[in-house]
Phi, psi and omega in degrees: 000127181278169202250131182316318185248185213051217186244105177314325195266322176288090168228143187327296211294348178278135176292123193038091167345183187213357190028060184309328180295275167340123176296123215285156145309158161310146177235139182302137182253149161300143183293344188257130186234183183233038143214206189269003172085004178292123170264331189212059173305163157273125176287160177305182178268325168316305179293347206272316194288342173302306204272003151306312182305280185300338169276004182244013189289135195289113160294155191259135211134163186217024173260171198292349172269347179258350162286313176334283177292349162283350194271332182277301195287354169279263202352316194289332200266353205268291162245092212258028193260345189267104180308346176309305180276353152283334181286303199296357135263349161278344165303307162313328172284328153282358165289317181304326176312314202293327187273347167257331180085031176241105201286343209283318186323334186301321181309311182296356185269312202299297184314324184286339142290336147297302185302326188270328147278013158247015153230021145214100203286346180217069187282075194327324201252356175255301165317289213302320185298322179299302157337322206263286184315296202283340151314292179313335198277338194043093147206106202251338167304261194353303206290325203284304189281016156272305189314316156304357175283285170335317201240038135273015183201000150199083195326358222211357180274117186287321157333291223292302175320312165298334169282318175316283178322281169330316183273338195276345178289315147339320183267356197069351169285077192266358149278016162277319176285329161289334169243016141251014136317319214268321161302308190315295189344286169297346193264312165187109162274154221167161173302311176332305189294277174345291189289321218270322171313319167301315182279312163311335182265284227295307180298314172316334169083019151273056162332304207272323170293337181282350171258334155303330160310329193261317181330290188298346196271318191284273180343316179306331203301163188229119182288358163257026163214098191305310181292266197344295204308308172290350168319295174305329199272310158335269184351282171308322155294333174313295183341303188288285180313330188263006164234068173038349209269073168284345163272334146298339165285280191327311167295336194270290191290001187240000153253004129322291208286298184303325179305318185216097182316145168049020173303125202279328166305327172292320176311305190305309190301320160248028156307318205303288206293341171297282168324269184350319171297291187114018174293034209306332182260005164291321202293309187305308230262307181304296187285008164273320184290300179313338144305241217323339167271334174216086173270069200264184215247351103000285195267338174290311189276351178283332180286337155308290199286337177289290164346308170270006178277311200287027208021051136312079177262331148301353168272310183293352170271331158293333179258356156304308156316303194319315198284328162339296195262298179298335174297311202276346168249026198192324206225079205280326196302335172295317194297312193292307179332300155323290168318310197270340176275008150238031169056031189250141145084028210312299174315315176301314187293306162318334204263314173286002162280317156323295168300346171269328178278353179282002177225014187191109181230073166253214194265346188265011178257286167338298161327293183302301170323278169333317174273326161336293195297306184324294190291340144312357157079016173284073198269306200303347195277280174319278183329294188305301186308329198271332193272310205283313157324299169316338181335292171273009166087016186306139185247095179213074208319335160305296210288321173278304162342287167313313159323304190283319196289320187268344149309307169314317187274003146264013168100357181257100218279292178295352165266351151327282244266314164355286191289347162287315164290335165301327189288310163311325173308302204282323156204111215268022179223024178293351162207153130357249166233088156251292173343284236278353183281322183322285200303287178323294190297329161302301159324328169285347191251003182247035167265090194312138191284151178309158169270139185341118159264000000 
């Protein structure tokens, strides 16, 4: 049983220790963010009277977060001086995002962070939100520099630690990110702490500790917040599905799915074991519910491939559009990822993975890029990109796939089809078609050659 305190990230069996007992150095961030990087300027009075308007905007809905937020937006309009109650409505406005799968809401979360710093500029519960909000924003240069305000004035605020750690994994700086998980941790433990210490060991390619981990995150949950849990108990089948265990995934995403009816990530998932299955029209019936509630760009192409297994293809081209479209407006690193895993758009998909990695070098941003480069015929590029994915040891049958596909095309054929074979080994159903390119490029090299003419 691990222990609440100490260092979660220092363990023998791991090849290079993270030394929690040291304070990490800084690690270089990209220089290019994709705004100017000002986090909590007080907005003008014109924006100010805007982002009042949008946090104070009626939701649409009859849920206990959404009486929440009318019951906070009366008190506020009553008294509209306390920034306490702008934070505490913009945190409702992000349960509501998380829980509809409606990324525009962040913006209202975001106003209600505005508003609270342009009536305290150095408000602690208002820099946290913001922080949170410029995550969900993937503006993550912005989010490390909310969190550092905060803990330049309290070493010990576990929000602020979580948003650092976040923005800084993101950012590739993952021993910054492992030892302030490892400060929450220590500051309050808790589901927040816990899970983000779980994903983090789990990247690291320690399954087995990360699930002890996640255990406590789940034990932590507080039912009455419904979204987290299930977030987590997701979390935790993600785990299970990326080492083929589709029955242990499935249990996990249908005790998601009881914490919170129709949480569209639990949906998504278990389409993932439905398609794994070969259930093509459950998977279709799971990614419509889960679409219509989050029609982010993820679920629109898993909902392609289900649609084309079952042979809809004209349904599957609508939803393909779909991923299409949501990518190009919210989600590019999916869009490029999408282009290059289906051999579409070679110049786009390179273009858009470049731009995403000049604000984000985590390792599925490296990934992605690496395959770009790849279908784009850049292979000494893609290997280096693909070597920096590889980095922490990640057990991700994509991530290996890929890796082993760009080795065979630069000559180094065995230990490609290692890593192709391995990948299968670990999950013979991780994509569509990442699987099924797997299996063909192994088939092909053990196809014996013709005789010599």
């Amino acid at each position: 049983m691990l222990r609440r305190t100490g260092c979660l990230f220092a363990c023998a069996a791991l090849s290079g220790s993270l030394g929690c007992t040291e304070r990490p150095r800084a690690e270089a961030v990209p220089a290019a963010t994709v705004s100017t990087g000002r986090a909590a300027e007080a907005p003008a009075p014109s924006s100010l009277d805007a982002a009042r308007a949008l946090a104070l905007a009626a939701p649409a809905g009859a849920s206990a977060v959404d009486r929440e937020i009318e019951a906070l937006s009366r008190r506020i309009a009553k008294a509209p001086g306390g920034a306490d109650l702008w934070s505490a409505l913009g945190h409702a406005w992000l349960r509501k995002a998380r829980a509809s799968g409606d990324p525009s809401l962040y913006g209202r979360a975001h106003a209600c962070a505005e508003v609270g710093l342009a009536l305290a500029a150095e408000d602690r519960a208002s820099l946290n939100l913001l922080g949170l909000v410029l995550i969900h924003e993937r503006r993550f240069t912005e989010a490390r520099d909310a969190a550092e305000r905060v803990l330049s004035r309290d070493e010990g605020d576990a929000l602020a630690l979580g948003t650092l750690s976040d923005a800084a994994l993101a950012l590739g700086a993952f021993q910054v990110a492992a030892h302030a998980a490892q400060r929450m941790v220590d500051q309050r433990p808790g589901l927040p702490s816990y899970a983000r210490a779980a994903h983090l060991r789990w990247l690291q390619g320690d399954a087995a500790t990360a699930k002890r981990i996640i255990r406590l995150a789940i034990d932590a949950g507080d039912p009455g917040e419904p979204e987290a849990l299930a977030w987590t108990l997701t979390q935790a089948a993600m785990m299970f599905w990326h080492e083929g265990d589709n029955e242990g995934a499935d249990l996990g995403f249908e005790r998601a799915l009881a914490a919170q009816a129709g949480y569209p990530p639990a949906l998504a998932g278990r389409a993932r074991v439905a398609l794994a299955r070969g259930a093509w029209g459950r998977a279709v019936e799971l990614l419509e519910q889960a679409h219509q509630q989050s029609p982010d760009a993820e679920t629109a192409w898993l909902l392609g491939d289900a649609r084309m297994a079952a042979g809809d293809h004209a349904g599957a081209a609508r939803a393909y559009a779909g991923a299409v479209d949501a990518g190009q407006r919210s989600d590019r690193r999916t869009l490029a990822l999408y282009y290059a895993t289906k051999g579409l758009e070679r110049d786009e998909a390179l273009r858009l993975a470049a731009a995403e990695r000049a604000v984000r070098a985590d390792i599925y941003t490296e990934d992605t890029h690496a395959w770009a480069l790849y279908r784009a015929g850049k292979l000494a590029e893609a290997r280096a990109a693909s070597d920096r994915a590889l980095a922490l040891g990640t057990r991700d049958a994509r991530l290996l796939y890929h890796a082993g596909a760009i080795r065979i095309a630069l000559g180094d054929v065995a230990r490609g089809e290692r890593l192709v074979r391995d990948a299968l080994d670990l999950n013979p159903r991780f994509d569509m078609t990442g699987a099924a390119e797997a299996e063909q490029l192994l088939a092909r090299r053990k196809a014996p050659r013709g005789p010599p003419r």
